[in-house]
C-alpha positions in Angstrom: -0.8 14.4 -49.4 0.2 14.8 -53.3 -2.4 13.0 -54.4 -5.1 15.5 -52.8 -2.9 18.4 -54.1 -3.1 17.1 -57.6 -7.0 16.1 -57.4 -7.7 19.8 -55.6 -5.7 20.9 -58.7 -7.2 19.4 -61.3 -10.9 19.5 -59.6 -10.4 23.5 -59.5 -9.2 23.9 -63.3 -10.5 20.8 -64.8 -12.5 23.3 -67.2 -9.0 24.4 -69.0 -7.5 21.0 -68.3 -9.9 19.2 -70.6 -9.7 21.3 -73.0 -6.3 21.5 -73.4 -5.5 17.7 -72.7 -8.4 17.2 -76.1 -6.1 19.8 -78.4 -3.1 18.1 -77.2 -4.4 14.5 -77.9 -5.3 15.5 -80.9 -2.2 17.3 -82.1 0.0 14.3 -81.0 -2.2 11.7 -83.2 -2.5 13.9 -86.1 1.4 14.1 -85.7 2.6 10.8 -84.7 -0.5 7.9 -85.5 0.3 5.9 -88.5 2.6 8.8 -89.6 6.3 8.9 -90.9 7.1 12.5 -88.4 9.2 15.0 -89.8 10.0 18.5 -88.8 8.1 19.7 -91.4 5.0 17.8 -90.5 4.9 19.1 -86.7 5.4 22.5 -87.8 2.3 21.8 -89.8 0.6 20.4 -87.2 1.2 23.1 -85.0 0.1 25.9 -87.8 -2.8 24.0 -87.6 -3.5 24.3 -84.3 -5.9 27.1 -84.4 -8.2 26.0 -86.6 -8.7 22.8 -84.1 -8.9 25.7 -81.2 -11.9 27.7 -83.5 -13.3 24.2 -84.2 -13.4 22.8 -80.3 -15.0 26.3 -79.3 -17.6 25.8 -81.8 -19.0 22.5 -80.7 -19.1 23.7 -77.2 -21.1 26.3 -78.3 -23.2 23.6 -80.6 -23.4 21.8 -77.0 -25.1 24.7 -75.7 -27.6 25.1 -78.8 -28.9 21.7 -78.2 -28.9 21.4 -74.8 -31.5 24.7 -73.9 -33.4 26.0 -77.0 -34.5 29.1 -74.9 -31.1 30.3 -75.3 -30.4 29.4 -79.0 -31.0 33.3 -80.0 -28.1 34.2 -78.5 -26.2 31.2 -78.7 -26.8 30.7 -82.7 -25.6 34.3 -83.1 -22.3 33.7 -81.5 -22.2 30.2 -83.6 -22.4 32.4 -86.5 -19.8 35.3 -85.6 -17.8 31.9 -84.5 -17.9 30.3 -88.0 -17.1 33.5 -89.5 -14.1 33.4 -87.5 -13.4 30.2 -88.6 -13.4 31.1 -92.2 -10.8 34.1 -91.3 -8.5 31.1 -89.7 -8.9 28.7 -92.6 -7.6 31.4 -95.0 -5.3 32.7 -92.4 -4.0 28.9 -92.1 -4.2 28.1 -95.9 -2.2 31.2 -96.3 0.5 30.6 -94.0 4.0 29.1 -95.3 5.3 25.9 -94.1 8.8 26.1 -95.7 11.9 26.7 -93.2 13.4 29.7 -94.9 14.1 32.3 -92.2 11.6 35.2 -94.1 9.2 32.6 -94.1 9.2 31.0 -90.9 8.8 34.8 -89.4 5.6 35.4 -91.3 4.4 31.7 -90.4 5.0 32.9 -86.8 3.5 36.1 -87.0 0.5 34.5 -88.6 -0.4 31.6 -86.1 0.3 34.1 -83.4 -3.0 35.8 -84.8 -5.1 32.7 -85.7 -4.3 31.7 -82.2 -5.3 34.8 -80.8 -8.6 35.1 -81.6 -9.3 31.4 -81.1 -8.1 30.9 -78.4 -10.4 34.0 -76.9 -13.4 32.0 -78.6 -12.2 29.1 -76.6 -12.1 31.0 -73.3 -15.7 32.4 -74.1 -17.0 29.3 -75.0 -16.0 27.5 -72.3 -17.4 30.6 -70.2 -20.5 30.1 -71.5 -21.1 26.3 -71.1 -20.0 27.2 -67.2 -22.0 29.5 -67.0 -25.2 27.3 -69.0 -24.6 24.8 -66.6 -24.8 27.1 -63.3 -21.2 26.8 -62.1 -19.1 29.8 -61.2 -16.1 31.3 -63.7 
């Protein structure tokens, strides 16, 4: 009886599952593989985090580009606005302090909470869009 729960679980949100369990992976070996962990080096990690969001949503849209070349018009387009997103986290990211003084840590905060933002919305669309490439229902 659990097990059918959990498989009718993950069978119905498997498309936010994978992508989340891949982000998570990664964050975890970037943080603890072959790595002395600190504070200091999660907290990087983590304002990292969105760039590896913009990043994954890119290649599924880079999926899409090579799977149907009927579609690349569209697709490319949103590739582009995508990496110009991407630039705008970089900088946002590069730009965001890592040291633990309280004034600091609020403008990191405030920072990540609007890198995240807007990738994790070209996440959702991306994934939106290979679902919908492949003929399955949102």
């Amino acid at each position: 009886m659990v097990y059918h729960s959990i498989e009718e679980f993950v069978g119905k949100n498997v498309r936010w599952i994978v992508p989340s369990t891949l982000l998570l992976l990664q964050l975890l070996m970037k943080i603890f593989v072959a790595e002395k962990t600190d504070l200091v080096k999660i907290w990087a990690a983590f304002l990292y985090l969105p760039v590896q969001i913009g990043f994954l949503a890119l290649s599924f849209n880079a999926t899409i580009l090579l799977g149907d070349q009927n579609k690349s018009g569209s697709t490319f387009g949103i590739c582009m606005i995508y990496i110009l997103f991407l630039f705008v986290s970089i900088i946002i990211w590069k730009h965001t302090p890592v040291l633990f003084i309280k004034r600091e840590i609020h403008i990191a905060i405030g920072l990540t909470i609007v890198n995240l933002s807007f990738t994790v919305l070209m996440l959702v669309n991306s994934i939106l869009m290979i679902l919908d490439f492949y003929g399955h229902a949102h």
